[in-house]
C-alpha atoms as a printed R data frame, in Angstrom:
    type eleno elety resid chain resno       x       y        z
1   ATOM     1    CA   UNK     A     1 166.840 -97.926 -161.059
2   ATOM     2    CA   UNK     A     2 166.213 -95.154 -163.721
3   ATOM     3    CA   UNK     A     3 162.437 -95.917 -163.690
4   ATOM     4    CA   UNK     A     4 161.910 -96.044 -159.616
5   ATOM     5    CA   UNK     A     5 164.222 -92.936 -159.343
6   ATOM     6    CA   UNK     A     6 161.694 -91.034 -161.664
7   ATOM     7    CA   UNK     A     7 158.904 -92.465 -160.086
8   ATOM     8    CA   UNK     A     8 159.705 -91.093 -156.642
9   ATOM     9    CA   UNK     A     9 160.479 -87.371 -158.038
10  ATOM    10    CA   UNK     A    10 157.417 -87.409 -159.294
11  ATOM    11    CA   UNK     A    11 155.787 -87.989 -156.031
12  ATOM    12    CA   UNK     A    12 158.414 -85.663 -154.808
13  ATOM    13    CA   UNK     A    13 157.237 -82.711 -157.303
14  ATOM    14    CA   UNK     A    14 153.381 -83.408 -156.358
15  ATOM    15    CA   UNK     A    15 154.126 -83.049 -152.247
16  ATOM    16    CA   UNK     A    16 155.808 -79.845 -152.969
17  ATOM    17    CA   UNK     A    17 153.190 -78.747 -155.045
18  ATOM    18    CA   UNK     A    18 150.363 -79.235 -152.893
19  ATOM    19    CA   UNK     A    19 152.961 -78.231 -149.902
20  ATOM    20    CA   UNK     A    20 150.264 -81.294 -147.872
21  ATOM    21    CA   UNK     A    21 148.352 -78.543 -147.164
22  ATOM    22    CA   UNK     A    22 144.567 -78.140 -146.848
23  ATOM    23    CA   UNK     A    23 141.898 -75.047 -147.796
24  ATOM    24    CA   UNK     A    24 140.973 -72.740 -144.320
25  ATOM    25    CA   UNK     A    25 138.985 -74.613 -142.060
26  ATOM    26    CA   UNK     A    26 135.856 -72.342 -140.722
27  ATOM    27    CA   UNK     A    27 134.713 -72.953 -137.451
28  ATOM    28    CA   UNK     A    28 132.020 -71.039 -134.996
29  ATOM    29    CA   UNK     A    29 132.802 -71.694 -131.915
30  ATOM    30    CA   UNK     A    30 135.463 -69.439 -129.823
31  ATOM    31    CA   UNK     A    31 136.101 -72.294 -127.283
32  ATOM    32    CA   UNK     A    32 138.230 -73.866 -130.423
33  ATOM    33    CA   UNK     A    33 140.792 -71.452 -128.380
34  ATOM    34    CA   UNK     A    34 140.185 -72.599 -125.188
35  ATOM    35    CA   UNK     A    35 143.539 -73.538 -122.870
36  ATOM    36    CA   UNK     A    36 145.610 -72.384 -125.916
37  ATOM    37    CA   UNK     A    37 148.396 -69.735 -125.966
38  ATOM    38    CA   UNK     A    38 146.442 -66.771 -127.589
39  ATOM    39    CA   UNK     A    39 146.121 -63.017 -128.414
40  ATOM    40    CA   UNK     A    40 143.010 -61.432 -127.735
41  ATOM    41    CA   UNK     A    41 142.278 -57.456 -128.860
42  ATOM    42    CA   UNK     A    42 139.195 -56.614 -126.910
43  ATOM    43    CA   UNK     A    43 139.092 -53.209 -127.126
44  ATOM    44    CA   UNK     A    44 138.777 -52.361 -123.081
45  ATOM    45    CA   UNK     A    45 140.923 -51.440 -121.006
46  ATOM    46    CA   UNK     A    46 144.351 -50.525 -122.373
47  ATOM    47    CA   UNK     A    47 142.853 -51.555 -125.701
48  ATOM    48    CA   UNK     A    48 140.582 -48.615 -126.049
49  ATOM    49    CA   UNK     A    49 142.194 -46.943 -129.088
50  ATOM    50    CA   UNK     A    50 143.578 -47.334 -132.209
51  ATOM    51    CA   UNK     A    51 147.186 -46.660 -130.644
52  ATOM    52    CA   UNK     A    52 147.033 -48.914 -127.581
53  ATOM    53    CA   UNK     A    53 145.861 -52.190 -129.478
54  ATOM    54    CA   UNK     A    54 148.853 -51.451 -132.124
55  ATOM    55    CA   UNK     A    55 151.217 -50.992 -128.718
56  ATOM    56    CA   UNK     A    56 149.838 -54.411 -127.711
57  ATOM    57    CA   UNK     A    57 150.094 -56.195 -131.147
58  ATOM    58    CA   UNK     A    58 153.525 -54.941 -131.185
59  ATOM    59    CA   UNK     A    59 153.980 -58.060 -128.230
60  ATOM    60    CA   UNK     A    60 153.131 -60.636 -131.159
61  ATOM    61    CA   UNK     A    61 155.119 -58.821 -133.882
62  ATOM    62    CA   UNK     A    62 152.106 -57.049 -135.772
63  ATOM    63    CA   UNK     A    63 149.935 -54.036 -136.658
64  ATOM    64    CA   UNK     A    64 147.485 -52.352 -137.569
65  ATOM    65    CA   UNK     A    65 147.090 -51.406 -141.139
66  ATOM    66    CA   UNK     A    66 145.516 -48.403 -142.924
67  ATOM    67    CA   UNK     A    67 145.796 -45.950 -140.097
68  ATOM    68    CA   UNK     A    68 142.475 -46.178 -138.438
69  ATOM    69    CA   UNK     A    69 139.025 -47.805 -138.002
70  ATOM    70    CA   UNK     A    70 138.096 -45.803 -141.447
71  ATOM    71    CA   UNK     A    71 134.558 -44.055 -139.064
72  ATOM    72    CA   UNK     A    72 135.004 -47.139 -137.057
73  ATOM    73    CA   UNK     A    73 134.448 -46.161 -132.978
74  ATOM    74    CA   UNK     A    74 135.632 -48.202 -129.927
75  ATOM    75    CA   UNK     A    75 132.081 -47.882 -127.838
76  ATOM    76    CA   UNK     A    76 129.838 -49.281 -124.873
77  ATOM    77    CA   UNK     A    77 126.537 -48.227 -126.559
78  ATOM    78    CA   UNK     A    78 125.627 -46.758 -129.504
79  ATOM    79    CA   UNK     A    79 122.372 -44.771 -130.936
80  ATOM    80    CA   UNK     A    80 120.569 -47.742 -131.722
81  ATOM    81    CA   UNK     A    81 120.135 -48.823 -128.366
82  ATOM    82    CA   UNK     A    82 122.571 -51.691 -129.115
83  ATOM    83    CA   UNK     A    83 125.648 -52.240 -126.425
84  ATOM    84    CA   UNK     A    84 127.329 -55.136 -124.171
85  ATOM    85    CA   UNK     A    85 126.860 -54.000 -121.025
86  ATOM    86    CA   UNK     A    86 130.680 -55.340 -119.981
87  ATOM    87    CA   UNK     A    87 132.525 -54.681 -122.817
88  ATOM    88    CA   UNK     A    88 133.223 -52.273 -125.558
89  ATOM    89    CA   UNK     A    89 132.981 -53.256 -129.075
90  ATOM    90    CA   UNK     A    90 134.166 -51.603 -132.700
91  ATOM    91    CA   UNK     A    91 131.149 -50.362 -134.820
92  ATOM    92    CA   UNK     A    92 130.650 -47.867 -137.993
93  ATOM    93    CA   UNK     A    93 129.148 -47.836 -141.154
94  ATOM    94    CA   UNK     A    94 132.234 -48.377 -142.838
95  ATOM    95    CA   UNK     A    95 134.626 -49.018 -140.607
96  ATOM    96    CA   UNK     A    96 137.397 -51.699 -141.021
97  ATOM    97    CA   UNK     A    97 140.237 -53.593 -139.224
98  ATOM    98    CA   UNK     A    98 143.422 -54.902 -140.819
99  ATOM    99    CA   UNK     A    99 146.289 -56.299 -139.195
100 ATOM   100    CA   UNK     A   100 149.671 -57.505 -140.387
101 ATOM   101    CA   UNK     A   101 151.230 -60.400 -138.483
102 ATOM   102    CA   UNK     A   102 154.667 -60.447 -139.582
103 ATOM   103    CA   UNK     A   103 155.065 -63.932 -137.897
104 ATOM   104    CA   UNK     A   104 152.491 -65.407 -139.367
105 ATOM   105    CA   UNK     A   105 149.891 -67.077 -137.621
106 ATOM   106    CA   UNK     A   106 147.333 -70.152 -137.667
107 ATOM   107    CA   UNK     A   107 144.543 -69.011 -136.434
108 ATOM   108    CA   UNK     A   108 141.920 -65.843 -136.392
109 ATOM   109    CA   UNK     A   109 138.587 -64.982 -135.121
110 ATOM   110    CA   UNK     A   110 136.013 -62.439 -133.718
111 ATOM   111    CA   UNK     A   111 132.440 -62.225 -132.733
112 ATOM   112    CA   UNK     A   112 129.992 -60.455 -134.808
113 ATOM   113    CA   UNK     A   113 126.753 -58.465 -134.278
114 ATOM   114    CA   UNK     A   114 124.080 -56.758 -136.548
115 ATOM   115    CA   UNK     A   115 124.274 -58.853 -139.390
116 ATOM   116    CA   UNK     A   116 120.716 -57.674 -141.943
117 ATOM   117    CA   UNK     A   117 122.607 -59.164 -145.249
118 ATOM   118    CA   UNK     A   118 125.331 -61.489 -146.106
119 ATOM   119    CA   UNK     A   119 128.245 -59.345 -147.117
120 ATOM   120    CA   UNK     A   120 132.154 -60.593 -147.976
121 ATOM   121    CA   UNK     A   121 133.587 -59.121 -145.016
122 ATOM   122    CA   UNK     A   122 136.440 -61.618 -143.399
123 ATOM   123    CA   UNK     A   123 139.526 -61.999 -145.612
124 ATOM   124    CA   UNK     A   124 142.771 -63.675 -144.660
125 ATOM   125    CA   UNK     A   125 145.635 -63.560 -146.906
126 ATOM   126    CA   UNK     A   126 148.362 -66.606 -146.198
127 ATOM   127    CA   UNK     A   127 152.266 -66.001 -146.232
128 ATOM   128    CA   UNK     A   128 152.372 -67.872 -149.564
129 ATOM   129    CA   UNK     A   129 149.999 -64.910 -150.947
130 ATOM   130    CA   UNK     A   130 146.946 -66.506 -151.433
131 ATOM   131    CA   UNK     A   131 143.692 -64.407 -150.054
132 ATOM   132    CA   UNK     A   132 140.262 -66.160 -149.243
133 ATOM   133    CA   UNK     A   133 137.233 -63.981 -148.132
134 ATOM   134    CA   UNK     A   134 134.300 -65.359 -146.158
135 ATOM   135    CA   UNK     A   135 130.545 -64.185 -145.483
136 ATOM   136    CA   UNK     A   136 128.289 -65.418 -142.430
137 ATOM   137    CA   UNK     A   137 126.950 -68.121 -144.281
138 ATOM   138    CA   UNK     A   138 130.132 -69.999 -144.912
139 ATOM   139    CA   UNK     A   139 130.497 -69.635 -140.841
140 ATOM   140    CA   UNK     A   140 126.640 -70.765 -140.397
141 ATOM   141    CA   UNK     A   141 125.869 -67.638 -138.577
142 ATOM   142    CA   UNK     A   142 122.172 -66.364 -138.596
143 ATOM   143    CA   UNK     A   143 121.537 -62.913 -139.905
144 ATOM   144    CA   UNK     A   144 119.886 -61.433 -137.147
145 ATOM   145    CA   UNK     A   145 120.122 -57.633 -136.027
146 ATOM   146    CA   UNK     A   146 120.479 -56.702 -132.732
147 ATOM   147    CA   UNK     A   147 122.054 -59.565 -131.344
148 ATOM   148    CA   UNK     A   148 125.373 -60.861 -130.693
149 ATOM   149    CA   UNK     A   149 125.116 -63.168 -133.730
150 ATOM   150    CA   UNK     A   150 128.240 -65.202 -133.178
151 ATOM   151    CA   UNK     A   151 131.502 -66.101 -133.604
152 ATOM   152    CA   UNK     A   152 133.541 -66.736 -137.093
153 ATOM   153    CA   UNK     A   153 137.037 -68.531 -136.928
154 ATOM   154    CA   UNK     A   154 139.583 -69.802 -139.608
155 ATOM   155    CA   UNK     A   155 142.880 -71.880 -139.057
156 ATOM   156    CA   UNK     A   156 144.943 -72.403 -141.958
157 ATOM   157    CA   UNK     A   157 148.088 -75.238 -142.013
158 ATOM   158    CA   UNK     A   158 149.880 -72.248 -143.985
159 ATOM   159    CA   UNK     A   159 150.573 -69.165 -141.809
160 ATOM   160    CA   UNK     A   160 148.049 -66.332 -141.822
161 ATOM   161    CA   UNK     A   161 150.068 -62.943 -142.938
162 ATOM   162    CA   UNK     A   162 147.323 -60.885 -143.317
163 ATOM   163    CA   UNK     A   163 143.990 -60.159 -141.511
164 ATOM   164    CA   UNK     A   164 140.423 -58.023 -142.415
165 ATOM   165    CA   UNK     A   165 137.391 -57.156 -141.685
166 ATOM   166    CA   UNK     A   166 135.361 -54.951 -143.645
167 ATOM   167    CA   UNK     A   167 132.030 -53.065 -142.536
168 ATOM   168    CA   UNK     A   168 130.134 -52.667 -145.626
169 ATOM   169    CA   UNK     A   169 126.836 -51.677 -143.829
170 ATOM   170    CA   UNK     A   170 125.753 -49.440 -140.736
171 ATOM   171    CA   UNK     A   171 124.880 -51.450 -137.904
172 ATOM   172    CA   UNK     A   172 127.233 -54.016 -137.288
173 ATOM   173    CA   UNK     A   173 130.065 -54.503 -134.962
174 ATOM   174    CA   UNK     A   174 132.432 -56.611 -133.851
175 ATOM   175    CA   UNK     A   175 134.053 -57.532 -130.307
176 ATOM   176    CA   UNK     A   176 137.127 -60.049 -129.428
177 ATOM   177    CA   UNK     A   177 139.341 -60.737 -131.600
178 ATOM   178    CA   UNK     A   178 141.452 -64.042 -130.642
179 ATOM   179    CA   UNK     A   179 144.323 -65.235 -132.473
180 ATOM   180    CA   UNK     A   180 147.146 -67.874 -131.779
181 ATOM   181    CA   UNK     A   181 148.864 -70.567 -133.737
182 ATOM   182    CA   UNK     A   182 146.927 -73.983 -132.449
183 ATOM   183    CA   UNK     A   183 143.099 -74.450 -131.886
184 ATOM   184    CA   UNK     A   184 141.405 -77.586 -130.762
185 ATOM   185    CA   UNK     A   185 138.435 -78.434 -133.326
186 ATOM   186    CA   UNK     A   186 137.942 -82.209 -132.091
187 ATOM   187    CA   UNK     A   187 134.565 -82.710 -131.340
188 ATOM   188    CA   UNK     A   188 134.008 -79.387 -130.729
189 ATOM   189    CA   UNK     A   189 130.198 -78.288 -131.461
190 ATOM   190    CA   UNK     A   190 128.672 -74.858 -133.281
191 ATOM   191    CA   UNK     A   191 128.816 -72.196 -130.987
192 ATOM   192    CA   UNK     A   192 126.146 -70.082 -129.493
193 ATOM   193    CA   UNK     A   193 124.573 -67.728 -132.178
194 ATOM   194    CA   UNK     A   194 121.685 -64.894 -131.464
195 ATOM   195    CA   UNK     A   195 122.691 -63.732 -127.747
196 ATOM   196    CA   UNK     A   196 120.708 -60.747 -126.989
197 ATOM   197    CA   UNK     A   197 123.358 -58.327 -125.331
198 ATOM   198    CA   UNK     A   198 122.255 -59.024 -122.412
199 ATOM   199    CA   UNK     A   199 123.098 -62.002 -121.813
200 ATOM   200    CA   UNK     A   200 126.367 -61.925 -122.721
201 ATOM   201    CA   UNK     A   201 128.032 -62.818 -119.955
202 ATOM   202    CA   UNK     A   202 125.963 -66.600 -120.549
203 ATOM   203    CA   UNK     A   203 128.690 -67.245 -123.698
204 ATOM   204    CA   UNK     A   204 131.486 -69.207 -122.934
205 ATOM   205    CA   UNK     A   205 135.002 -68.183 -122.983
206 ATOM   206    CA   UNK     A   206 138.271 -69.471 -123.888
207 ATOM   207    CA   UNK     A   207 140.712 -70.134 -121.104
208 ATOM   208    CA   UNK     A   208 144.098 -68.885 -121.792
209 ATOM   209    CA   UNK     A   209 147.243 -71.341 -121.121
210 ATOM   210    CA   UNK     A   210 150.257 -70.099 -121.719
211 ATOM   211    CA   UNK     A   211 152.482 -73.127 -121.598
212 ATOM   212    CA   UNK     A   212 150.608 -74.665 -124.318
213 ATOM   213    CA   UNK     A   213 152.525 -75.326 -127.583
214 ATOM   214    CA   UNK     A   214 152.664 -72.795 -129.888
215 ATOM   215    CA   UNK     A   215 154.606 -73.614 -132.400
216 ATOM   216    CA   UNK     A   216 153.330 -72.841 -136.247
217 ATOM   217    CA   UNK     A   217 153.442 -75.448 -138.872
218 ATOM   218    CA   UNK     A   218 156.252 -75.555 -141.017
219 ATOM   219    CA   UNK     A   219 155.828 -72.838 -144.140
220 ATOM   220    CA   UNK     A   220 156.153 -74.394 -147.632
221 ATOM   221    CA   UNK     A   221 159.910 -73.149 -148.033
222 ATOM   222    CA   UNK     A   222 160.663 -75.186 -145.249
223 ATOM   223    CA   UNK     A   223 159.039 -78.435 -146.390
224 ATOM   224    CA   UNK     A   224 160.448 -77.613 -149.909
225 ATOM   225    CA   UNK     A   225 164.105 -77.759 -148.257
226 ATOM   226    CA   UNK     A   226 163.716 -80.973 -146.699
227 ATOM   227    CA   UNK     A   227 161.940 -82.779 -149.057
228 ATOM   228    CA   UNK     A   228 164.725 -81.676 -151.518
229 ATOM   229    CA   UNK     A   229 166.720 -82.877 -148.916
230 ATOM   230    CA   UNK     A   230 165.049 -86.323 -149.103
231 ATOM   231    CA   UNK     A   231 165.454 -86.433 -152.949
232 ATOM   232    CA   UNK     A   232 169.283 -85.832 -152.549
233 ATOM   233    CA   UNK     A   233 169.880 -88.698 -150.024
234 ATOM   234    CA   UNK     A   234 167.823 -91.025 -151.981
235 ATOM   235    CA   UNK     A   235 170.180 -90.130 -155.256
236 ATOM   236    CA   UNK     A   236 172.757 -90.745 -153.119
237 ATOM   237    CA   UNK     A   237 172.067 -93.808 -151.953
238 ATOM   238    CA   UNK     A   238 170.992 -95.516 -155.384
239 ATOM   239    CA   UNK     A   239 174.412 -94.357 -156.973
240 ATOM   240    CA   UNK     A   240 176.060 -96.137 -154.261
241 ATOM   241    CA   UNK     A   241 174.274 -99.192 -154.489
């Protein structure tokens, strides 16, 4: 009894230590969202300023960090020539964008434009601490400037607690930021990558749904109670017998 006890608190102590969790899954393709319950900051509309996108994040109990775009600007155009002509978009030389979701969630992702090197520039940090950052070649994204080069996604089984975005070079941008806690990756295929801006309107979009399940995964503490749980009923039960 002694031996098989041991045995299964072993297995016990390996579950909770990998928490059956797997590393971020990248994907490219914003349709990975589509009929989902999701946020969205595209900064139009009522989402034209620093203030109004923290007013709406405030709906999914978060905010924006750091107190501004660092020289990030909420534009249609810029000097370069470069601009969607239906939507506004964040761009600077060193801009940045960090939100805090203090309900963690599953699943973040934005399109990106004027890549000309491959910099470290997405970074999620998960509610049990851990950080990962991500460049456009983990994503598969081309490098191309002056284009709309694509879109870079993460879900993580563990909550997301922390999001970034760093511009560490002049001429890039970014534009839509979804966010939710479920995305459909089954047999979905790489997204669309180099859309000149005018054809923007040619990329599919996610359709929102929101009576689609969002609940998150359960967090480590929470598997940690009931597998504890587990390992009391099972002592239980072998004293008995």
């Amino acid at each position: 009894m002694k031996t098989s006890i041991t045995a299964f608190l072993m297995l016990i102590t390996l579950l909770i230590a990998n928490n059956g969790y797997s590393l971020p899954n990248l994907f490219n393709n914003v349709m990975a969202f589509d009929n989902q319950n999701f946020g969205l900051i595209d900064f139009d509309g009522d989402q034209d300023s620093y203030a109004a996108i923290n007013t709406y994040l405030s709906n999914y109990d978060a905010a924006l960090t750091g107190g501004s775009f660092g020289d990030g600007q909420i534009v249609a155009s810029y000097s370069w020539g470069h601009g969607v002509p239906t939507s506004n978009f964040l761009v600077g030389d060193n801009a940045y964008i960090k939100i805090n979701f203090n309900t963690p969630i599953h699943a973040v992702g934005l399109f990106l434009s004027w890549y000309n090197t491959n910099r470290y520039n997405f970074k999620v940090t998960l509610s049990d601490g851990t950080s990962y950052s991500y460049n456009d070649i983990d994503a598969n994204l081309p490098s191309t400037p002056y284009a709309i080069n694509g879109f870079m996604g993460l879900t993580s089984d563990i909550g997301i607690s922390y999001f970034e975005y760093n511009f560490n070079s002049d001429k890039m941008a970014i534009d839509s930021i979804y966010f939710g806690n479920t995305v459909s990756l089954d047999g979905l295929e790489e997204g669309p990558k180099n859309i000149p801006d005018a054809q923007a309107d040619t990329i599919p979009l996610p359709n929102y749904n929101a009576s689609s399940s969002s609940s998150a995964v359960p967090e480590p503490m929470t598997i940690g109670l009931l597998i504890t749980g587990l390992i009391g009923i099972t002592i239980r039960k072998r004293i008995n017998a």
